[in-house]
VEXDREN-2710 file (C-alpha; in Angstrom, 1 decimal):
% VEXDREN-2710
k/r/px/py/pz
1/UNK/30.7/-49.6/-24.3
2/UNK/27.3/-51.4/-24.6
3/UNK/27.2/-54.1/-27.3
4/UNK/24.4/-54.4/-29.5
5/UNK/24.7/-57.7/-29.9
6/UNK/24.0/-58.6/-26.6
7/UNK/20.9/-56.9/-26.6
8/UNK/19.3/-59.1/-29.8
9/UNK/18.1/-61.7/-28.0
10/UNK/15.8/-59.9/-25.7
11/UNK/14.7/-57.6/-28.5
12/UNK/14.4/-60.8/-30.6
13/UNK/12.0/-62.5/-27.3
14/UNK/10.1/-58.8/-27.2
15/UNK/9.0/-59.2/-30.7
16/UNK/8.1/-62.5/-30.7
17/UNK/5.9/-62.1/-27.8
18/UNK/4.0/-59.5/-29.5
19/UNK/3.5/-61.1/-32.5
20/UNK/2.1/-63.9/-30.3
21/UNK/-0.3/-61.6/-28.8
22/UNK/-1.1/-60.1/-32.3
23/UNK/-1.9/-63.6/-33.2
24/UNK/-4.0/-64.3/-29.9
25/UNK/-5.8/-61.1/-30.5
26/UNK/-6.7/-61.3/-34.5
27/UNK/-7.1/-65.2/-35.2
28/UNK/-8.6/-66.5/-32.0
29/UNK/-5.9/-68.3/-30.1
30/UNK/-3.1/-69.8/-30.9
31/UNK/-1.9/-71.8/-34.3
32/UNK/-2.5/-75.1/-32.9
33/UNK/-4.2/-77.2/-35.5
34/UNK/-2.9/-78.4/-39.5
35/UNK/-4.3/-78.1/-42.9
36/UNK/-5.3/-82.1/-42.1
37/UNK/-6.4/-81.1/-38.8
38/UNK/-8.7/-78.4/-40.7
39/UNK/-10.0/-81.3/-43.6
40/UNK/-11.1/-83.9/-41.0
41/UNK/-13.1/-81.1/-39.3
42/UNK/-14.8/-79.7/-42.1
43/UNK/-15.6/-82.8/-43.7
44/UNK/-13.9/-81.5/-47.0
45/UNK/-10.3/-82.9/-48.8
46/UNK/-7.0/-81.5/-47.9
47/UNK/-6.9/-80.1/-51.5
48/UNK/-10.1/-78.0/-50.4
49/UNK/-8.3/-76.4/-47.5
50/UNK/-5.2/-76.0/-49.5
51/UNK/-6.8/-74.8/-52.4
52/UNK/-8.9/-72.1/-50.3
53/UNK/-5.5/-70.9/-48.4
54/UNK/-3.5/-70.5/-51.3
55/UNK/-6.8/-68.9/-53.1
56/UNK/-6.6/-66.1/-50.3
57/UNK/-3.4/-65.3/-51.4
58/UNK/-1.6/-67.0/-48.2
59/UNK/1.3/-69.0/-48.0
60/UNK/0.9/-72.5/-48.8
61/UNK/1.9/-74.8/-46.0
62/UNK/3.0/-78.5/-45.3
63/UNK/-0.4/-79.9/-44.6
64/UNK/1.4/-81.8/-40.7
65/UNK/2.4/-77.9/-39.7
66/UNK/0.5/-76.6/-36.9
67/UNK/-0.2/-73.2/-38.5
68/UNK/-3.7/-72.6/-38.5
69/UNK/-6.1/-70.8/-35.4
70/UNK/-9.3/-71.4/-34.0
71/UNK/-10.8/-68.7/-37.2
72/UNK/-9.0/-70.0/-39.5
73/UNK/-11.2/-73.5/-38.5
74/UNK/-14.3/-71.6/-38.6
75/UNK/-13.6/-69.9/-41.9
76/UNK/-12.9/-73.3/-43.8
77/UNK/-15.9/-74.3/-42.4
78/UNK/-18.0/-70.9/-43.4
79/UNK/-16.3/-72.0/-47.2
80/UNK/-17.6/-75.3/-46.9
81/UNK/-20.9/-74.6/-45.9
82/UNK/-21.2/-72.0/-49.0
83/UNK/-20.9/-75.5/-51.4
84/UNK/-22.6/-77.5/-49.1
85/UNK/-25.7/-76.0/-48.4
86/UNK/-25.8/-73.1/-49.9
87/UNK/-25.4/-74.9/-53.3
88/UNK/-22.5/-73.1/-54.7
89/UNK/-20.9/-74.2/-57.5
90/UNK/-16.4/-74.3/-56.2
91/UNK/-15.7/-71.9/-58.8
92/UNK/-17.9/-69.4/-57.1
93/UNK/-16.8/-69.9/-53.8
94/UNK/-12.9/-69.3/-55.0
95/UNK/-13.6/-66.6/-56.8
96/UNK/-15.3/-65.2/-54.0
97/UNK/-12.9/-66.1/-51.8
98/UNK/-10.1/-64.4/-54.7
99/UNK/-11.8/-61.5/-54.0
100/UNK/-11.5/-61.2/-49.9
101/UNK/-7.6/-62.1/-50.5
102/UNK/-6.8/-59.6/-53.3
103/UNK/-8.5/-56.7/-51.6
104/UNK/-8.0/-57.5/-48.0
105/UNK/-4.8/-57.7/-48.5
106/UNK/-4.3/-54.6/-50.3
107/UNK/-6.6/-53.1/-47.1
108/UNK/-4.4/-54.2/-44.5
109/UNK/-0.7/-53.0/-46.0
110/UNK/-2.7/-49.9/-46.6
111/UNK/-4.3/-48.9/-43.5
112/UNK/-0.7/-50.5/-41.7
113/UNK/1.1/-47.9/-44.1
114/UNK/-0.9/-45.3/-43.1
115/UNK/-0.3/-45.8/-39.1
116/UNK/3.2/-46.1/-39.7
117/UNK/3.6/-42.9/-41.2
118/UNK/0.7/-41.5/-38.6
119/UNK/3.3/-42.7/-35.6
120/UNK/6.1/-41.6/-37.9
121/UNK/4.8/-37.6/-38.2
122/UNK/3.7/-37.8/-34.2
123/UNK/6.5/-39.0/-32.5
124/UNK/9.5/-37.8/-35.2
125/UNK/10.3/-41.7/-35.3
126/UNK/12.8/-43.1/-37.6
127/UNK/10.9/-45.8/-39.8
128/UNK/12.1/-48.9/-37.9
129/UNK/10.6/-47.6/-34.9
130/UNK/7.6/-46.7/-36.3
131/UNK/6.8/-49.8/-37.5
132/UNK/7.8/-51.3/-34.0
133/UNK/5.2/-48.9/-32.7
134/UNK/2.1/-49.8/-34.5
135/UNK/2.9/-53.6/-34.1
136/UNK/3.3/-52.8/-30.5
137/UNK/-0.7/-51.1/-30.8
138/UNK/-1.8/-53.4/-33.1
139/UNK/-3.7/-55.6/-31.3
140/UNK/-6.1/-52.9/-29.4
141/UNK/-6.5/-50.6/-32.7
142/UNK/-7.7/-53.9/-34.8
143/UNK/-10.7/-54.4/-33.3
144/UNK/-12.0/-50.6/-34.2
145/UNK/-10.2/-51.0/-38.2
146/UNK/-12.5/-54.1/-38.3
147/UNK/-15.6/-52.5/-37.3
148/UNK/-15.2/-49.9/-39.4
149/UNK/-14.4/-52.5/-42.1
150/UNK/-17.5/-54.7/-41.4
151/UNK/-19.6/-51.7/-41.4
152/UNK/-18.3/-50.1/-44.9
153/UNK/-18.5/-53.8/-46.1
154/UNK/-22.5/-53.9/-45.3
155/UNK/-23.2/-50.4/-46.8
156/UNK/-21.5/-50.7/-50.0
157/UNK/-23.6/-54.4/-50.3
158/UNK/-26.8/-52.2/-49.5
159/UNK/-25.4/-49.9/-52.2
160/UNK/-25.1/-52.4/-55.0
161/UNK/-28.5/-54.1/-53.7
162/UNK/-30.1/-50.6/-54.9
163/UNK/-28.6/-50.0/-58.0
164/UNK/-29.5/-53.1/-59.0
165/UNK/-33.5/-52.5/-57.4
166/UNK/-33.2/-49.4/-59.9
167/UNK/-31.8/-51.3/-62.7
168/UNK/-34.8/-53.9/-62.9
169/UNK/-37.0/-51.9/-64.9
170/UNK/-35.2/-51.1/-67.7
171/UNK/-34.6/-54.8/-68.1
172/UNK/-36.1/-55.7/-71.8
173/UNK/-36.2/-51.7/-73.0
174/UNK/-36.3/-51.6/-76.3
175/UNK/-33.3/-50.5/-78.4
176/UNK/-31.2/-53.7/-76.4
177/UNK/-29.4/-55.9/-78.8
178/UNK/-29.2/-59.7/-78.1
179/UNK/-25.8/-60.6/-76.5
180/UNK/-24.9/-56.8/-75.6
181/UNK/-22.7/-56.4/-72.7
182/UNK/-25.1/-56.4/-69.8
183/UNK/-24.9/-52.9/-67.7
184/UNK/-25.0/-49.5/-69.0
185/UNK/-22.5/-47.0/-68.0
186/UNK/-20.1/-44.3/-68.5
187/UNK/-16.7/-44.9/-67.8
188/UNK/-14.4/-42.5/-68.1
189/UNK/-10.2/-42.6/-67.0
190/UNK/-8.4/-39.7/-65.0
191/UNK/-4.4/-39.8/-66.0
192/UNK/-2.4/-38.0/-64.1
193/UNK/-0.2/-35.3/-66.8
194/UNK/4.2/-35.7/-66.6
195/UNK/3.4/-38.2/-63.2
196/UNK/7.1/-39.1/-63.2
197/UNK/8.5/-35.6/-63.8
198/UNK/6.2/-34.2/-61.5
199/UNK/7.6/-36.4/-58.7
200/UNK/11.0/-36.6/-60.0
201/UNK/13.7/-36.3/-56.5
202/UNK/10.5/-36.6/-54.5
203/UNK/11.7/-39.0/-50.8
204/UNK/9.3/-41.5/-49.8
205/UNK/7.3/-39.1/-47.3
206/UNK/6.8/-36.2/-50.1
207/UNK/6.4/-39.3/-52.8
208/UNK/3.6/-41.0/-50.6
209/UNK/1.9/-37.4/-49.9
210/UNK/1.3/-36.5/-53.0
211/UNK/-0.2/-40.0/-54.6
212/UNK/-2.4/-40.0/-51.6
213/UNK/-3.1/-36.5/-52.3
214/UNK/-4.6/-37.4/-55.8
215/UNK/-6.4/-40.4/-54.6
216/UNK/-8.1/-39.0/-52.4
217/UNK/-9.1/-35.3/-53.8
218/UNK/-10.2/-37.9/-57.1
219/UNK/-12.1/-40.1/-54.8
220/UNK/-13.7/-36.9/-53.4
221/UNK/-14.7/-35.9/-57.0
222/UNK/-16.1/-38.8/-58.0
223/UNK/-17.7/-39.4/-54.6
224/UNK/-19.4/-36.2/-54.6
225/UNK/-21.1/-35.9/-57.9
226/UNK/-22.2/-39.4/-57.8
227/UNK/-20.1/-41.7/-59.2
228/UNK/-18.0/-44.3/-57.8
229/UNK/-14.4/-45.0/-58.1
230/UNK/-13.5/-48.7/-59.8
231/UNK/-10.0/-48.3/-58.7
232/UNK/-6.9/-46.4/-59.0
233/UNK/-3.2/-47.6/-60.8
234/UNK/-1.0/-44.7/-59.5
235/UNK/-1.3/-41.8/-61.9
236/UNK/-4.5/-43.0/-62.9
237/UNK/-8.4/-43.2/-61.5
238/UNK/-11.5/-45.5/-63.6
239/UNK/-14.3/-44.7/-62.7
240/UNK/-18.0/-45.6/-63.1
241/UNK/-21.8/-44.3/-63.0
242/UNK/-25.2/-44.7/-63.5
243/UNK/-26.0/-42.1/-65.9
244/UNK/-24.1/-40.5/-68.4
245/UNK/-25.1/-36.8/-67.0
246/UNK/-23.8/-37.7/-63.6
247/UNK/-20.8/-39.4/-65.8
248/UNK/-20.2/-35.7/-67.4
249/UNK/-20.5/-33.9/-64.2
250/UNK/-17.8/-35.9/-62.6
251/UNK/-15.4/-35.9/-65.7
252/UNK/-15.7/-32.3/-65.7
253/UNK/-15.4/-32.1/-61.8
254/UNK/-12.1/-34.0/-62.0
255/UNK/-10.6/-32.0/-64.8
256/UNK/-11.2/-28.9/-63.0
257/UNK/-10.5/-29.6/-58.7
258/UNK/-7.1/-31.7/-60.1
259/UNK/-6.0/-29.0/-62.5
260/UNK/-6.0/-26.2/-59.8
261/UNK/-3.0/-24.3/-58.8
262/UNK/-2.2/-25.3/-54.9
263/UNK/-1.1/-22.3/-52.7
264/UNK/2.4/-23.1/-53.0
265/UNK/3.6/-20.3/-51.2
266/UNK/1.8/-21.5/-47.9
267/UNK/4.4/-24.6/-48.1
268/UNK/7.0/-23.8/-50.1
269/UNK/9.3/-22.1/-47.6
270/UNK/8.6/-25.6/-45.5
271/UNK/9.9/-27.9/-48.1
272/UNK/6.7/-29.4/-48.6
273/UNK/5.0/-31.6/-51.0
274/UNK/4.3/-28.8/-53.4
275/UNK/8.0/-27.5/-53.7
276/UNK/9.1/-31.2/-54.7
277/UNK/5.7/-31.7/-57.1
278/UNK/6.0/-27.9/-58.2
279/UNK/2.3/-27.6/-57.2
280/UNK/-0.3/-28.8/-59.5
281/UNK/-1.8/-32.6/-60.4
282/UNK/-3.6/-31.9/-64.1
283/UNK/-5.3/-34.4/-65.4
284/UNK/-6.2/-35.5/-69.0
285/UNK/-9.6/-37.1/-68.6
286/UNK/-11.7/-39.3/-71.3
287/UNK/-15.5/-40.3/-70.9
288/UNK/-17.8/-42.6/-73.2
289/UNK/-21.2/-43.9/-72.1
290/UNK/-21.7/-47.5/-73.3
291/UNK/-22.4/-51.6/-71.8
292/UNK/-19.8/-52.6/-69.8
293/UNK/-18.8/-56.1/-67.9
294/UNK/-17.9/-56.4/-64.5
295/UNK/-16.5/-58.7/-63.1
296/UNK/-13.9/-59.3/-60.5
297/UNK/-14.3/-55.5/-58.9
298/UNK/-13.3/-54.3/-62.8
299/UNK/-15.5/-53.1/-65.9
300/UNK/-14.3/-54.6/-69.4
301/UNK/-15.6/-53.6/-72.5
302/UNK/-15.4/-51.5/-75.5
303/UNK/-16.5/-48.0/-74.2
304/UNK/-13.9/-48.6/-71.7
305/UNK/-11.4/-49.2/-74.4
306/UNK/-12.3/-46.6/-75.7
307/UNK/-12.5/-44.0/-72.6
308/UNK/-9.0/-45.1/-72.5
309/UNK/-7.7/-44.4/-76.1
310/UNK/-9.3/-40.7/-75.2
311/UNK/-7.3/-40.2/-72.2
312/UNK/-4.1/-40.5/-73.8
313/UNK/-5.5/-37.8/-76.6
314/UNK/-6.8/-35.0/-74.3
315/UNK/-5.3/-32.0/-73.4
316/UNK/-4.5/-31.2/-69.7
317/UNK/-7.6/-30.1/-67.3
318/UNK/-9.8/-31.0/-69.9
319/UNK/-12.5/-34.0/-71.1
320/UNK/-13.1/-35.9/-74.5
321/UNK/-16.1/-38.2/-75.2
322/UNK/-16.9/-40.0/-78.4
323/UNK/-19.6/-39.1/-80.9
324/UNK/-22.4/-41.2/-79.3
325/UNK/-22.1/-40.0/-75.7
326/UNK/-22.1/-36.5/-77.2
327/UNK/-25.7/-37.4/-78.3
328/UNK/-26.5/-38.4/-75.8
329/UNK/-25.5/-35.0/-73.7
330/UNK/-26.5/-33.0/-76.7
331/UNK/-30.0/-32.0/-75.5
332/UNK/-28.8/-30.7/-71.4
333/UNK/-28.2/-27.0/-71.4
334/UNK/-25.6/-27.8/-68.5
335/UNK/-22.7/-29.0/-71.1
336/UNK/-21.6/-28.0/-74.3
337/UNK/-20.1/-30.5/-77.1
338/UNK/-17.5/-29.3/-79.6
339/UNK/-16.0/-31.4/-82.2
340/UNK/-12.5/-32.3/-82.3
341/UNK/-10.4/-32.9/-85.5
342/UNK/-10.2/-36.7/-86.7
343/UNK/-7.8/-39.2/-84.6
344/UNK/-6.3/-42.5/-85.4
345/UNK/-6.9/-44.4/-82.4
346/UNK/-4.3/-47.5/-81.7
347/UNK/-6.9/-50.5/-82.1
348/UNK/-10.1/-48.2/-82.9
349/UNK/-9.6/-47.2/-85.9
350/UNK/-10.7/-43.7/-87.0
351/UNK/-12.3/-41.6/-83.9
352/UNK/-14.0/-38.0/-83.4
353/UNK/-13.1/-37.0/-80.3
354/UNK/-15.6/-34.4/-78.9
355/UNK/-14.4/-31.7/-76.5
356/UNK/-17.1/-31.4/-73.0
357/UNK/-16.9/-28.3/-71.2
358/UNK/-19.1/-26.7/-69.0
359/UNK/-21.6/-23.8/-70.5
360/UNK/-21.4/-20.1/-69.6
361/UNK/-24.6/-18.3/-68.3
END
């Protein structure tokens, strides 16, 4: 009878071979110089190249270990040349660099999970052996995952170049009160109804379906009528636009594609995500057009306080707004405003919510 233990050490040399290549493949050659190493070469302090690793949300290393790649030079040295002659004060740079961590990060698990499972459907693999599988192909698909990253990177810079091209000329309107919150938006939240009944008994396949399932229709929603999605915590979607028409029309757009019956029939019989998540993703939705803050990929301020407070108040499938972005609305024929009864709002104080639905030819 074969033992299994015998085998470890070759499997043990297989894996370690192809994380080597992994490594040859994404950080240009092998780790082969230290965090030192790294400081004499930039010209910067050892607390500079510790302090931009650990920033990245990387390990922190003993500064003699020979950890770091050919890239991993290059990129102290892109981080450097941002303070030195670019003129950038260190916060900036960290908090740019922050930025790249958190959300690369959150990239890369993502877009891994989603081979995994991809290799996992295909090839009717256990887990294990899917995850062997796409570190096995990791190193030929990375190259077309970073393109497509580099390329979604430039265009959603080009975005934000344009909105802000557009917002220049309302700079100074009148109406603008000194110290007000800089950008004007509605914000509006997307919460999920009964998330943890919904997906009560549900296994990790059926479980993973059906968040992806909402994240993506809501990204479609928002996507599609203009507006853009801040991010997304689970049961929930924030997002953000220009206008507070556009604002309406993708409150109301999410209310009504996530409050849908699915054809549970068609996947019922199958097992499938609907029987587990008995078919149906309502949402209660809140909207308020006000000045925001962004910062660090998030919008802060009252109207999104606010938008929040709403949420937790509406009814399923449908959309409340305060008072103000009801005025707002008030004069296009496209929506129609109704007045809710009088809330106490935790933190707001006294609020009247007012119901937006869409008006009947």
């Amino acid at each position: 009878m074969p033992d299994p233990a015998a085998d470890a050490p070759e499997e043990h040399a297989a894996l370690a071979s192809t994380v080597e290549e992994i490594d040859d493949a994404l950080l240009g050659g092998t780790r082969r110089y230290s965090a030192r190493d790294l400081a004499d070469r930039a010209d910067m302090s050892l607390d500079f190249v510790s302090t931009f690793w650990s920033t990245l949300g990387l390990p922190h290393l003993d500064p003699d270990d020979e950890y770091f790649s050919e890239n991993d030079a290059d990129a102290i040295g892109r981080a450097a040349s941002l303070v030195r002659d670019h003129g950038l004060d260190l916060r900036t740079v960290l908090t740019v660099t922050r930025a790249l961590g958190h959300t690369s990060d959150r990239l890369a698990l993502w877009q891994v999970e989603a081979l995994v499972e991809d290799m996992s459907s295909r090839y009717e693999l256990d887990d294990t052996t899917a995850r062997l599988l796409v570190l096995d192909r990791l190193a030929d698909l990375a190259p077309v995952l970073e393109a497509q990253l580099v390329h979604s990177y430039r265009r959603q810079l080009a975005a934000i170049a344009g909105r802000y091209a557009a917002e220049f000329g309302d700079l100074g309107r009148p109406g603008d009160e000194p110290g007000a919150l800089p950008l004007a938006r509605a914000v509006g939240f997307a919460d999920m109804v009964s998330f943890t009944r919904r997906t009560a008994g549900l296994g990790s396949t059926d479980l993973s379906a059906f968040v992806q399932r909402f994240e993506a229709e809501a990204r479609d929603v928002v996507t599609a009528a203009g507006g853009r999605v801040v991010k997304t915590i689970g049961d929930a979607v924030l997002f953000v636009s220009d206008t507070p028409q556009v604002g309406a029309l993708v409150a109301l757009g999410l209310a009504d594609a996530l409050g849908r019956e699915l054809d549970v029939s068609s996947v019922q019989g199958a097992g499938g995500l609907a029987e587990g998540a008995r078919g149906v993703t309502p949402v209660r939705v809140g909207f308020v057009w006000g000045r925001v803050l962004s910062r660090f990929g998030d919008v802060f301020g009252p109207s999104v306080n606010l938008a929040a407070r709403l949420t937790d108040i509406a009814e399923p499938s449908t959309v409340l707004m305060d008072q103000g972005t009801a005025a707002v609305l008030a004069a296009d024929p496209r929506f129609v405003c109704e007045e809710q009864p009088v809330r106490e709002l935790q933190g707001l104080g006294t609020v009247t919510p007012v119901r937006l639905r869409v008006a009947t030819s």
